[in-house]
C-alpha positions in Angstrom: 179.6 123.3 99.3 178.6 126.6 100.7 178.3 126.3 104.5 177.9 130.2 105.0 174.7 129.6 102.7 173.7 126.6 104.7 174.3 128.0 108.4 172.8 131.2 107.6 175.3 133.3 108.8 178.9 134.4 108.3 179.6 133.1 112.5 182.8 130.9 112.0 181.3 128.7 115.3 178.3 128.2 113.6 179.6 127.6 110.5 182.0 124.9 112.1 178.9 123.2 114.4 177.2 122.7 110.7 180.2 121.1 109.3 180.5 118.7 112.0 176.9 118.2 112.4 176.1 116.9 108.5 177.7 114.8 105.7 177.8 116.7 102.7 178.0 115.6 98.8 181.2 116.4 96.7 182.1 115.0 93.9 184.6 113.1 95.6 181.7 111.4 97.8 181.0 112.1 101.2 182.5 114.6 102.9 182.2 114.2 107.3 184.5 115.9 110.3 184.5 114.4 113.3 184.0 116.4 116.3 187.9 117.2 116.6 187.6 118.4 113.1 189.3 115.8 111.9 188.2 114.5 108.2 186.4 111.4 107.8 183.5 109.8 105.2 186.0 110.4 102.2 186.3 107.5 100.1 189.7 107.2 98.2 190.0 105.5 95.1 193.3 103.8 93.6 193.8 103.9 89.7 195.8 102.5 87.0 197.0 103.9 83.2 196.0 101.0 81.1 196.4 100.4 77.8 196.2 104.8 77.6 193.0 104.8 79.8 192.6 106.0 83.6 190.9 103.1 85.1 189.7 102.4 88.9 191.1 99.5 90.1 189.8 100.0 94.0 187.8 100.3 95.6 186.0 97.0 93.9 182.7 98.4 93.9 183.8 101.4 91.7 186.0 99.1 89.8 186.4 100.0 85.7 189.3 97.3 85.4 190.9 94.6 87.3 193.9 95.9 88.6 197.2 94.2 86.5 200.0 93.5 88.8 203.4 93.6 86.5 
């Protein structure tokens, strides 16, 4: 994510009015600041070792494995 690129100019308010103003991809998933700057849009995952393999156990929709509760 290059918001210099994207705003056109090397301005640190314009820079910040395109940050708040757009989501942006990252390969977390979406990326979005609230006006204050504070962050909001990313999407945290939980995850489990099982059986030697990193699985996603939450949120269900990414869901590799069914959480195992010991």
């Amino acid at each position: 994510m290059s918001n210099r690129r994207e705003s056109g100019t090397l301005d640190r308010e314009k820079i910040r009015a395109n940050l708040l103003s757009v989501e942006h991809g990252t390969i977390l998933g979406p990326f979005r600041l609230r006006k204050d700057g504070t962050q909001i849009g990313h999407r945290s995952i939980i995850i489990q070792w099982q059986h030697g393999k990193k699985e996603i156990v939450w949120p269900q929709k990414m869901r590799t494995a069914r959480p195992v509760i010991p």
